[in-house]
C-alpha positions in Angstrom: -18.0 9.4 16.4 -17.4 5.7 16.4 -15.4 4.9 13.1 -15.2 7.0 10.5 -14.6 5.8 7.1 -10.9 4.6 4.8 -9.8 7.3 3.1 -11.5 9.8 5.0 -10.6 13.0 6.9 -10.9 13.0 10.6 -11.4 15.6 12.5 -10.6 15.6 16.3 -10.8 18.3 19.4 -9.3 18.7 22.2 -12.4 20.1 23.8 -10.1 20.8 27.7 -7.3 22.7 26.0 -6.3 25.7 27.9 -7.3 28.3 25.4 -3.6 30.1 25.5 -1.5 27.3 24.9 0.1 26.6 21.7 -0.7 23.0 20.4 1.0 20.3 18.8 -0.6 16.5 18.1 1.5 13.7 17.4 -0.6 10.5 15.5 0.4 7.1 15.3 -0.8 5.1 12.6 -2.6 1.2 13.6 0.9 0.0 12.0 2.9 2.2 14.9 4.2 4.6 12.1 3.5 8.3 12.3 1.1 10.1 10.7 0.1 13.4 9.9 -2.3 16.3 11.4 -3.0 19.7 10.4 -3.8 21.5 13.5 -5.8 24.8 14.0 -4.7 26.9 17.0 -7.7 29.0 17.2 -10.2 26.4 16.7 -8.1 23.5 19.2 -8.8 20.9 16.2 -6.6 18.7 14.0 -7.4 17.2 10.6 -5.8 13.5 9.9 -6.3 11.6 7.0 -8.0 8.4 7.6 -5.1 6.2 5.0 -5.2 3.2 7.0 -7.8 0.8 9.0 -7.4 0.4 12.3 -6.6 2.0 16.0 -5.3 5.4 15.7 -3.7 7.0 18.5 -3.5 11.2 19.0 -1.7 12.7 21.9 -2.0 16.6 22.0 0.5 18.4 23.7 1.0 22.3 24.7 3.7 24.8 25.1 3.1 25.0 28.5 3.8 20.6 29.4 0.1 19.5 29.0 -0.6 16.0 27.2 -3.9 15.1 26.6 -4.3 11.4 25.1 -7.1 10.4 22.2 -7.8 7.6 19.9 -10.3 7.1 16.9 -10.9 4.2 14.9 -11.1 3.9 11.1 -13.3 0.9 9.2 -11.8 -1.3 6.7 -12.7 -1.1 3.4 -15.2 -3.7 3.9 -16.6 -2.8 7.4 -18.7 -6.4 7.2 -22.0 -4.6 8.1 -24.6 -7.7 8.0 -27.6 -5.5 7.0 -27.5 -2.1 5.6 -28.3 1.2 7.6 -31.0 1.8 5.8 -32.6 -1.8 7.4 -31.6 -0.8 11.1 -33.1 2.6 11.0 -36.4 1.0 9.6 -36.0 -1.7 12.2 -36.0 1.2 14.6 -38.6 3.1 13.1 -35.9 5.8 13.7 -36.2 7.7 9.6 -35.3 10.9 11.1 -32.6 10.0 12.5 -29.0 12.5 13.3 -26.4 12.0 11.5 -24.4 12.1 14.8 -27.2 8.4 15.7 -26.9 6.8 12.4 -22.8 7.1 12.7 -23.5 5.2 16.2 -25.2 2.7 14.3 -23.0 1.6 12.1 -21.3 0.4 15.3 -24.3 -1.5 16.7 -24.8 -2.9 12.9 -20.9 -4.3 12.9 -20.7 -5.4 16.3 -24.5 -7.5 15.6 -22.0 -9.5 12.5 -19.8 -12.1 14.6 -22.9 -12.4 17.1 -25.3 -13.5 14.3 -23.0 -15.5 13.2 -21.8 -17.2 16.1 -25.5 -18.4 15.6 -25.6 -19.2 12.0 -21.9 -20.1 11.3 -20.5 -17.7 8.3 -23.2 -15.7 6.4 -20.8 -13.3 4.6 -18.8 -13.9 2.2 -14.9 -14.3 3.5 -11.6 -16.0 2.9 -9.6 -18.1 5.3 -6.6 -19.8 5.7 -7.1 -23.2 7.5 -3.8 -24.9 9.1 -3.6 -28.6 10.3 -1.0 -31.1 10.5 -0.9 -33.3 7.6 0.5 -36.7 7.4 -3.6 -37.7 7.7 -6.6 -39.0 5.7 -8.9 -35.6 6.2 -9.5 -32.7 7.9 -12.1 -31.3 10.1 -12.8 -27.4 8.8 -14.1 -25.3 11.5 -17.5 -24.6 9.4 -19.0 -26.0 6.3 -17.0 -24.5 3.4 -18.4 -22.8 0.1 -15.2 -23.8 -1.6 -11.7 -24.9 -0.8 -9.4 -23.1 -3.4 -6.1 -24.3 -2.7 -4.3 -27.3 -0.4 -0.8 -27.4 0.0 1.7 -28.8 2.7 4.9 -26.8 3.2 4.5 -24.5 0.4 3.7 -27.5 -2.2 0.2 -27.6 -3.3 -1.6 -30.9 -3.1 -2.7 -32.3 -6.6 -5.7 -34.7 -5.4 -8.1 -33.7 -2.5 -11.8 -33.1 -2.5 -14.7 -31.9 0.3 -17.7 -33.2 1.7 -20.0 -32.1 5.0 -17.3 -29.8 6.1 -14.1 -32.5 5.8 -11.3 -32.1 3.7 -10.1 -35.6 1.9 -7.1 -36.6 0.4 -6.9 -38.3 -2.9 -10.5 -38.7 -4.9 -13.8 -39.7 -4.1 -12.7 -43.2 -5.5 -9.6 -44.0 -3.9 -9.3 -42.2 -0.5 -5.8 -41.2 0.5 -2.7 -39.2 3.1 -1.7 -35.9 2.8 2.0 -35.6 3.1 3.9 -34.9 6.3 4.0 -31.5 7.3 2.6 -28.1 7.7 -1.1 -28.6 5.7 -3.0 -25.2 4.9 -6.1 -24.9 3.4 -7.9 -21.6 1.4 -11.5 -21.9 2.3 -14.0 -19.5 1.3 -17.0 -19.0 3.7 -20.6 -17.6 3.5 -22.9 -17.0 1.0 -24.2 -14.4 -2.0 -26.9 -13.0 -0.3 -28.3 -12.9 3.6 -31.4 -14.8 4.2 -34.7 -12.2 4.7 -35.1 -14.5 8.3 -31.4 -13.4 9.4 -31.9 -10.4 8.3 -34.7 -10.1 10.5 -32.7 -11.4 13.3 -29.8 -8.8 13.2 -32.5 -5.9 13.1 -33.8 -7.2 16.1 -30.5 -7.5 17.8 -29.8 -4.4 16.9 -33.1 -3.0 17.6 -32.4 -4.6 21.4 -29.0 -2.7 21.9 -30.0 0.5 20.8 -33.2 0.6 22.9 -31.0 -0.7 25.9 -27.8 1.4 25.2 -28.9 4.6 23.5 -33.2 4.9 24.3 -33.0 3.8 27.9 -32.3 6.6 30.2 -33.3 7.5 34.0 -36.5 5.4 35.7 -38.0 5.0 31.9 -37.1 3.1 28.9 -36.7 -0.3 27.6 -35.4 -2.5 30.1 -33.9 -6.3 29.4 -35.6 -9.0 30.7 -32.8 -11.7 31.7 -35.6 -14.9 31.0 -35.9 -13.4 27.7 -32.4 -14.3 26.8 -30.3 -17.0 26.0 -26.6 -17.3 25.4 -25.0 -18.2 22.4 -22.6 -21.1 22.0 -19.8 -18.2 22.7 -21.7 -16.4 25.5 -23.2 -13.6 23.7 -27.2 -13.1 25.7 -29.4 -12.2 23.0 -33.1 -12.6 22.6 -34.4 -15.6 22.3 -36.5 -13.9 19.5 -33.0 -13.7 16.8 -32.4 -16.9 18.0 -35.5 -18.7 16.7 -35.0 -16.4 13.6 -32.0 -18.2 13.1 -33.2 -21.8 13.2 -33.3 -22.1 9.8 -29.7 -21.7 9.5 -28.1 -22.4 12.6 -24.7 -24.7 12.3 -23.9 -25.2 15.7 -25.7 -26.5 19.3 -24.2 -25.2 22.7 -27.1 -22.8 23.6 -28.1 -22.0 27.0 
């Protein structure tokens, strides 16, 4: 399994366990606290409630000296999927789909998120905190913002600033001016309402690519990559050059190989 869900009940094995041994399974939490795990001596399983996102780490022990070492992952409330499931099994033409392949998926359909938009620049909707030095005019924000909530510098907010194509400004539109000296930090909110159909489109195929490469191709058959087919996003990601051009419409940023 490759997340499972907040809130959750996980349930792990340790599928080696000498079959006499008594067990016991320590967890720590993603914050480093301990957690808690039921565990069945017949069966070689423990059940730990999912309470927090993150890395989870299990280490079984026995009676008899034994450790055997696990982790499991568990998504954030908002796992930033950037289509649904339902739109990567139809890219996949995969409706009868496991439940054991569409819990894969989710992975692919996460992992396809920071690569589309490494593409497009920020397509869901997110909040950030930008920090610069002040004592300046403007500010260059990494991408073009839906909104700028909040300015302040050391803790004091900033009464007059405004935005235009992705620069922050001091004073107004009609009489420019200089952010105090200090620490300056910005609240920017990124992305949009919705995900354009074409994007959309793009991350299917993306993830349409992995799968077939990762999970379809097996032996001297299957779906192989073909390496001209490719190009390399600004961050080094090879994708096809097919979710690229799906992405034109909205792409933010050059650097493609």
């Amino acid at each position: 399994m490759a997340a499972v869900d907040l809130g959750s009940t996980y349930t792990t094995e340790w599928k080696t366990r000498p079959e006499t041994a008594t067990l016991t399974a320590e967890v720590t939490r993603p914050d480093g606290t301990t957690g808690t795990a039921t565990v069945d001596q017949a069966a070689g399983t423990a059940q730990i409630p999912a309470t927090m996102a993150g890395r989870w780490r299990i280490v079984w022990s026995t009676d008899t000296g034994l450790v055997y070492t696990d982790i499991f992952d568990v998504w954030p409330t908002d796992p930033r999927f950037i289509i649904s499931i339902d739109d990567a099994l139809a890219g996949l033409n995969a409706g009868r789909a496991s439940d054991q392949y569409i819990d894969d998926l989710r992975l692919y359909i996460a992992a396809a998120t920071p690569v589309i938009e490494d593409i497009t620049g920020p397509i869901l909707l997110s909040t950030v905190t930008v920090t610069a030095a002040g004592g300046g005019s403007s500010v260059l924000l990494d991408w073009t913002a839906r909104t700028v909530t909040q300015v302040s510098v050391d803790g004091v907010p900033v009464a007059d600033w405004y935005v235009e194509h992705g620069i922050l400004y001091a004073g107004t539109r009609q009489q420019l001016g200089t952010f105090p000296v200090g620490t300056l930090v910005a609240t920017v909110q990124l992305g949009a309402d919705s995900v354009p159909p074409n994007v959309r489109l793009a991350a299917r195929e993306l993830v349409r690519h992995w799968v077939q490469l990762g999970k379809q191709y097996a032996g001297g058959s299957g779906v192989r990559s073909d390496p001209t087919d490719e190009v390399f996003t600004p961050s080094g990601f090879a994708v096809p050059r097919r979710v690229v051009e799906l992405c034109a419409p909205h792409e933010q940023i050059g650097g493609f190989a």
